[in-house]
N, C-alpha and C positions, 0 to 999 in steps of 0.2 A: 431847321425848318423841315416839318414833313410833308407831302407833297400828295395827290391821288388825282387820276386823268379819266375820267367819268365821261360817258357817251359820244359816241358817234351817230350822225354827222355834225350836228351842234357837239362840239365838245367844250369840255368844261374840266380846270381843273384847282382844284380847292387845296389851299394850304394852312399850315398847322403851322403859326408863327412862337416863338418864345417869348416871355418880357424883352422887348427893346429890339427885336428883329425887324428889320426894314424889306417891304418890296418896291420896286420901280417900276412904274406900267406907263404906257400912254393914258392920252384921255378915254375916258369910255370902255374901256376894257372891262371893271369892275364890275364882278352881276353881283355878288352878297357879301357880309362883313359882320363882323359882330362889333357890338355898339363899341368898344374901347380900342377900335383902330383907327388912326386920328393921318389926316390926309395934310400933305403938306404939297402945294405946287413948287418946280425949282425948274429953270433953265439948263439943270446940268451941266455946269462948266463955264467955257469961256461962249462967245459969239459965235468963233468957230466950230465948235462942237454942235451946237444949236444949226445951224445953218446946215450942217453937216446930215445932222439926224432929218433936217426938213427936206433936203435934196436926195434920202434916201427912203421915201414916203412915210415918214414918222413926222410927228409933231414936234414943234420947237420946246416946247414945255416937258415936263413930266411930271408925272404924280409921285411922291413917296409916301408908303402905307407903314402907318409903325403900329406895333402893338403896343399900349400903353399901360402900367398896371397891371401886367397878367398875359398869358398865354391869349393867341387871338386869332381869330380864322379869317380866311378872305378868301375868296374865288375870281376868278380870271375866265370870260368867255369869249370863244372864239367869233371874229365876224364874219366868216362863211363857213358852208358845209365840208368839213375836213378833218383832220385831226391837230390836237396839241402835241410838240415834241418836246422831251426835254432834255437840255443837252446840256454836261458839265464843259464849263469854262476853265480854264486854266490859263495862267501866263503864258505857258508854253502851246498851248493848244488851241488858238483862235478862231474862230469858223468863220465863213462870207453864205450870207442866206440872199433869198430875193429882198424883194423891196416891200414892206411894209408886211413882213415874216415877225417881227418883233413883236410878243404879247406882254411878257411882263421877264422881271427877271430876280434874283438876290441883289443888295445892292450892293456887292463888291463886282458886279457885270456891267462893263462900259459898252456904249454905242454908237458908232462910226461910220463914215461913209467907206466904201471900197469902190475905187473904179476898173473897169477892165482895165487892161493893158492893152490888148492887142485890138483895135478898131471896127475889123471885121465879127469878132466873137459878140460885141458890142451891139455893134447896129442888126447884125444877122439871126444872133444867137437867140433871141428872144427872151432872153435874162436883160438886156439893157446895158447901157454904160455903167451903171450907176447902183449899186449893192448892196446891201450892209452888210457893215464887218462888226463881231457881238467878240467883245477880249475882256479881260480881267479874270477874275476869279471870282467861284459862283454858280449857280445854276440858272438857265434862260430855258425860258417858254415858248417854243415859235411855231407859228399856225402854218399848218400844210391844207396845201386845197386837195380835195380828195383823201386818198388813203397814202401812207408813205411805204415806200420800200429803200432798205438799206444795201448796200455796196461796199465793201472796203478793195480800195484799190491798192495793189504793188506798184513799187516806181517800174513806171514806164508802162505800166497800164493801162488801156483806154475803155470806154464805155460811150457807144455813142449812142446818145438820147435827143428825143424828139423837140425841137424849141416849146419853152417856157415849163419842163420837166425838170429842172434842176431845182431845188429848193433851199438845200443845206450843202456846205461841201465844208471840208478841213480848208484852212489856208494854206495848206499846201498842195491843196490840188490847183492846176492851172485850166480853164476852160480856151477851146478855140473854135472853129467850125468845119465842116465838111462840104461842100457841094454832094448835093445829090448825082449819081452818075445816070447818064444818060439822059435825053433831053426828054425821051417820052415818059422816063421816071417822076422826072422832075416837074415837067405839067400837066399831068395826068395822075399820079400816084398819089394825091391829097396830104402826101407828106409835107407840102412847100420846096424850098430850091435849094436851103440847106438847113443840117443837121448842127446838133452843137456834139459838142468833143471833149469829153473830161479826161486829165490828165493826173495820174496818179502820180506819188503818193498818194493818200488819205482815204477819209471815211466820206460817201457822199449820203445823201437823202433823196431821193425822186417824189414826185408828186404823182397822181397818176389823172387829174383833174384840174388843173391851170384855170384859171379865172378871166383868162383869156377867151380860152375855149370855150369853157361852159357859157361865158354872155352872147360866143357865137352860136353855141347851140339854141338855144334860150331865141334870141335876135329869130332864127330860123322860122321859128312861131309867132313873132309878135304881128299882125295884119299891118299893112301901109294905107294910107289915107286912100290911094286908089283902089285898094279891096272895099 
């Protein structure tokens, strides 16, 4: 499979399948195709998995795209203004993204839930309890809000980033949180009361436009009935 990652901030990116090459997407994903890629719906797995992928803001379902007869094209677009990343999967090399980060993938790439560990990173961190973990082997597609910037971190190194900037990380990296220091910092400085905290090893991805954010900026403008 060849692969090209076309326009920001709508991004899009187009792949180049062989006879009998499969893709896995959610629903709705799909913007073009040429006529000999024939779509199969599948639950992907057991109940569990299914359940799995729906508590991690993905659909219970999935689509599989084959090429049929012949080499075959298909594209993948993103649902907000950001970019596509694409990141190689390996057995040994698992990644944990946010939650409904998932665009499409090869289909030797599995999709799972990841929860925090630690409670406070959780409810504080602005990542959430609740993650996906992208394993197998393979290439995955996963949608960044805004623009991304990369990091690789040594063990025992930390990066502290602002809630709901984390996107991509290795699963070896560990996330936790920070309290903001100082009280006037912390209600006054618009940063909020705490920070999140990556913990290297790994490779991480940042977002620099969270979807969080932007509907709070957005909200800023909309009039209330009493205007």
């Amino acid at each position: 499979m060849k692969y090209e990652i076309r326009g920001e901030p709508m991004s899009v990116v187009i792949c180049q399948l062989e006879a009998g090459e499969q893709m896995i997407t959610e629903g709705g994903s799909m913007a073009w195709m040429s006529p000999n890629m024939q779509m199969t719906t599948s639950g992907g797995g057991s109940i569990g998995k299914a359940l799995g992928r729906l508590f991690s803001g993905e659909s219970i379902f999935q689509n599989i795209y084959t090429a049929q007869g012949g080499p075959g094209v298909i594209a993948f677009s993103s649902s907000f203004p950001g970019a596509i990343k694409a990141v190689e999967i390996t057995p040994d090399k698992p990644v944990v993204a946010q939650k409904s980060a998932f665009l499409a993938a090869t289909s030797g790439v599995e999709l799972s839930t990841f929860f925090q560990k630690k409670f406070g990173a959780g409810f504080f961190g602005g990542e959430g309890f609740i993650m996906q973990k992208i394993s197998g082997n393979g290439i995955a597609f996963l949608e960044i809000d805004g623009s991304a910037v990369d990091y690789d971190l040594t063990a025992g190194q930390q990066l502290v980033v602002d809630t709901g900037k984390v996107a991509i990380m290795d699963a070896t990296c560990a996330m936790d949180i920070k309290a903001v220091s100082g009280v006037k910092n912390a209600l006054l400085g618009g940063n909020g009361l705490f920070h999140t905290v990556v913990n290297g090893p790994g490779h991480i991805t940042l977002q620099t436009m969270p979807l969080s954010k932007f509907a709070q900026q957005i909200a800023r403008f909309i009039p209330t009935k009493s205007d």
